[in-house]
C-alpha positions in Angstrom: 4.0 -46.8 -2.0 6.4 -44.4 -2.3 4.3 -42.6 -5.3 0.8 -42.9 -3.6 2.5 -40.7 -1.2 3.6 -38.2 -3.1 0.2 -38.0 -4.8 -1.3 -38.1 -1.5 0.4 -35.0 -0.2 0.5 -33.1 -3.7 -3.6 -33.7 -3.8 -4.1 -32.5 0.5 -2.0 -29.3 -0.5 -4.2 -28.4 -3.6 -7.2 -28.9 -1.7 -5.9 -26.8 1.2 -5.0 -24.2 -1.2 -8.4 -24.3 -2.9 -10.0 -24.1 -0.2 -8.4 -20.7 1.3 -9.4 -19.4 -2.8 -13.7 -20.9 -1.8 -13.3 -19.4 1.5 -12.1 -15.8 0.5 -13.6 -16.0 -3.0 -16.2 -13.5 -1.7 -15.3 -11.5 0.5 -12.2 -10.8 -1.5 -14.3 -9.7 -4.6 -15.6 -6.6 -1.7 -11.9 -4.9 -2.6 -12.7 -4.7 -6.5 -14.4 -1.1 -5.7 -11.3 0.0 -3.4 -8.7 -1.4 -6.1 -10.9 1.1 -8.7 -10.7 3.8 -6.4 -7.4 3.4 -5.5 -5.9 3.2 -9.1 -8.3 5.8 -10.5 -6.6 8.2 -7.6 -3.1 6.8 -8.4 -3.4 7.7 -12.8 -4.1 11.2 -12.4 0.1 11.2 -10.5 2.0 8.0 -12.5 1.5 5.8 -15.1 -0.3 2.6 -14.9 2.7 0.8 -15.2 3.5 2.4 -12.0 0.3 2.0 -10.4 0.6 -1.7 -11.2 4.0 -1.8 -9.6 2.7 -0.4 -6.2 0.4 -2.7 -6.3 2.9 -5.9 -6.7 5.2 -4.7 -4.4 3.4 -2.9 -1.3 -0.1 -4.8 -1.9 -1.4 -2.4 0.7 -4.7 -0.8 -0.1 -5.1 1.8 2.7 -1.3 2.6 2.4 -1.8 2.6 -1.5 -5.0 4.9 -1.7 -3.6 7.6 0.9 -0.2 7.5 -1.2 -2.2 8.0 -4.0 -3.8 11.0 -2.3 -1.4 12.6 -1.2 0.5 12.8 -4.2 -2.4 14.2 -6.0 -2.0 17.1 -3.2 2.0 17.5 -3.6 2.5 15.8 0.1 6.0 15.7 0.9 7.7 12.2 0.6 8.3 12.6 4.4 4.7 12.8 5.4 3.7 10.2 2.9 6.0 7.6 4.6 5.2 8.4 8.2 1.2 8.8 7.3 1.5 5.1 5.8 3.4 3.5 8.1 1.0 4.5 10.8 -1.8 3.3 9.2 -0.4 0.0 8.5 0.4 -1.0 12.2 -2.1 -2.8 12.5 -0.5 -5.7 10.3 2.1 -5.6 13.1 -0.4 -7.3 15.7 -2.5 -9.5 12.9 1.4 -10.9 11.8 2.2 -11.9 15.6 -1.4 -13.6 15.6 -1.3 -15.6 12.9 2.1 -16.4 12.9 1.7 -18.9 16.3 -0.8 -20.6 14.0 1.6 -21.0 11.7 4.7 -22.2 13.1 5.7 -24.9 10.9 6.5 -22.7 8.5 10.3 -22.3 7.1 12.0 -19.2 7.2 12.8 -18.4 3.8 9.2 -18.9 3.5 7.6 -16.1 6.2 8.7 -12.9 4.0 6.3 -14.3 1.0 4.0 -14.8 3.7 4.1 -11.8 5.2 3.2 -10.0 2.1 0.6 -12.0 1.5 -1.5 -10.6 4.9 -4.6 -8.6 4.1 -7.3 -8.0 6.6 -9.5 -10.5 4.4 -6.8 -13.1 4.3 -6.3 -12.7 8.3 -9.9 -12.8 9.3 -10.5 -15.8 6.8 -7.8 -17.8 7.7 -8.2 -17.5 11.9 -11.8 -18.0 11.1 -11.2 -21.1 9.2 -8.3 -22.2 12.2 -11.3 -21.7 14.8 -13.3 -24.4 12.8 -10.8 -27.4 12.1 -7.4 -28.4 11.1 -6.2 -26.0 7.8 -2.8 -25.0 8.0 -0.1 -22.6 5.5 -1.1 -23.4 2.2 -4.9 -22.3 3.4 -3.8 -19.0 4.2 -1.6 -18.5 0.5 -4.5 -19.7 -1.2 -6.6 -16.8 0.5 -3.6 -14.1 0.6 -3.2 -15.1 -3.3 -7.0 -14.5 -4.3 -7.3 -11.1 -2.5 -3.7 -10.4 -4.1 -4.9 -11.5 -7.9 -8.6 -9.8 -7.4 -6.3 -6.2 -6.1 -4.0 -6.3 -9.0 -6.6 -6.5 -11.7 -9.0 -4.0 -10.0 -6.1 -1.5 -9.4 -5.3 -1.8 -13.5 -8.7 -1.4 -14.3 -8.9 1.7 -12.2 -6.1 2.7 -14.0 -7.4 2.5 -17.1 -10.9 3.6 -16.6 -9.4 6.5 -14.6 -11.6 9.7 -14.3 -14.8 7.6 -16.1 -15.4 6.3 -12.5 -18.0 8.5 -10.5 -18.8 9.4 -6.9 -22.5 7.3 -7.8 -20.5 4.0 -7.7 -20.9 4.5 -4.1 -17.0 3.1 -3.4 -16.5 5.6 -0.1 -17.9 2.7 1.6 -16.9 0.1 -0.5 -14.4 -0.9 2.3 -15.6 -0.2 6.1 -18.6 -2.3 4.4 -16.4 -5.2 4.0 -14.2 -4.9 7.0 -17.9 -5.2 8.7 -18.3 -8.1 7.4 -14.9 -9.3 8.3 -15.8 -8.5 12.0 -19.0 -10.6 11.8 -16.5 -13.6 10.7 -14.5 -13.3 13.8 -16.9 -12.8 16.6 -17.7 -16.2 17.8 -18.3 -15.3 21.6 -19.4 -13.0 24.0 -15.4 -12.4 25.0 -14.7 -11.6 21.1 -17.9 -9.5 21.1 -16.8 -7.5 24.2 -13.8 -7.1 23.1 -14.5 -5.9 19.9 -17.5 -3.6 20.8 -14.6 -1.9 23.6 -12.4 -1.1 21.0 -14.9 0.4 18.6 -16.1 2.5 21.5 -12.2 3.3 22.4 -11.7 4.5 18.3 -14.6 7.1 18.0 -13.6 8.2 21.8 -9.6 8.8 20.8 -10.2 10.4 17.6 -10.6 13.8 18.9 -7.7 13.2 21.2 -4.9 11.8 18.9 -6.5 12.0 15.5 -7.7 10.0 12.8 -4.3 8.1 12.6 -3.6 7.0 16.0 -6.6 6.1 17.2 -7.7 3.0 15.3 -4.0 1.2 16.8 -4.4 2.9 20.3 -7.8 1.3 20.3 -6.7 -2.2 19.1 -3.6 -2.2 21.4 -6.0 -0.9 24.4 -8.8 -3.3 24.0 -7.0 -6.4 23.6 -4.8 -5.7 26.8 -8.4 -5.7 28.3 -8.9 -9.0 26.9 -6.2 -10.5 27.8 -6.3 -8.8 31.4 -9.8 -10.4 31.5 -9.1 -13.6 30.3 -6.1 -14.3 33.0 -8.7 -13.1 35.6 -11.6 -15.4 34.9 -10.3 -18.4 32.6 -12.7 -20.7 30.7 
């Protein structure tokens, strides 16, 4: 009995796990012309084993690609780190959203899982939660396929460095896929409210606060509308 259970839970946790790779399968393969990009940028300043490296351990691609820039342009480190933080705040709020989904979870475990959050693994995984009952190995299964698909695509940038040309079209390689990502989580006309409010909020704060700040200010200011909203008129 004993072994049939065992089997049991080893075959439910493949299947989860496989099943975050099918669902994120994709989508993920959208990054492959930001992961050219981004290690194409990143040879012309360090070596590919280098650019590999950044890719293991920050597995950032916004952070990654302006790092990449900015280096190219002799930024100082300063400015590097405060430009990148910024830009990643955003993984702030998706953490604290996913994370009540995933509560189950040990702690040693949540630092592997924190690294593992991409905006195609978040928007995949609390798409799939919306549907039915999937769980932690889900989500590693679609943090780990965007994080394989990144790696390779930022080595072959690397390597093909400057053979890769501005006819690839990759500028919009990525607002074309967080599109797409959008489509995924807008389910009702709450989501749809909320999302079109912050979209308006962006283009609106950009010449205010700058290309930086306004993408979080946004975020943070539409979904305290949402939540205002929802307490007002629940269900």
């Amino acid at each position: 009995m004993g072994a049939d259970t065992n089997l049991s839970l080893r075959s439910a946790t493949r299947h989860q796990l496989f099943a975050g790779v099918r669902a994120t399968l994709a989508i993920g393969l959208s990054v492959v012309p930001f992961g050219l990009a981004y290690g194409a940028t990143a040879v012309l300043t360090m070596p590919v084993s280098q650019v590999s490296l950044m890719s293991l351990t920050v597995f950032a691609g916004t952070a990654q690609f302006v790092t990449a820039s900015m280096l190219a342009q002799s930024a100082a480190p300063i400015s590097i780190l405060v430009t990148t933080v910024l830009l990643q705040l955003r993984l702030v709020l998706m953490s604290a959203a996913i994370a009540r989904k995933l509560e189950r979870v040990p702690r040693p475990i949540e630092p592997i899982l924190s690294h593992l959050i991409t905006d195609e693994s978040f928007a995949v995984t609390m798409a799939a939660m919306a549907e039915g009952e999937v769980g932690p190995r889900f989500y590693v299964g679609s943090g780990l396929t965007v994080f394989v698909i990144w790696q390779l695509s930022s080595v072959a940038g690397a390597l093909l460095g400057s053979g890769l040309g501005d006819g690839w079209g990759i500028a919009y390689a990525m607002p074309s896929s967080l599109i797409c990502l959008l489509f995924m989580l807008v389910r009702d006309k709450r989501t749809l409210a909320v999302s079109l409010t912050a979209a308006g909020l962006c283009l609106a704060l950009r010449p205010l606060v700058g290309s930086t700040w306004n993408v979080l200010a946004a975020t943070v200011l539409a979904g305290i509308g949402g939540v205002w909203w929802n307490a007002r008129h629940p269900g």
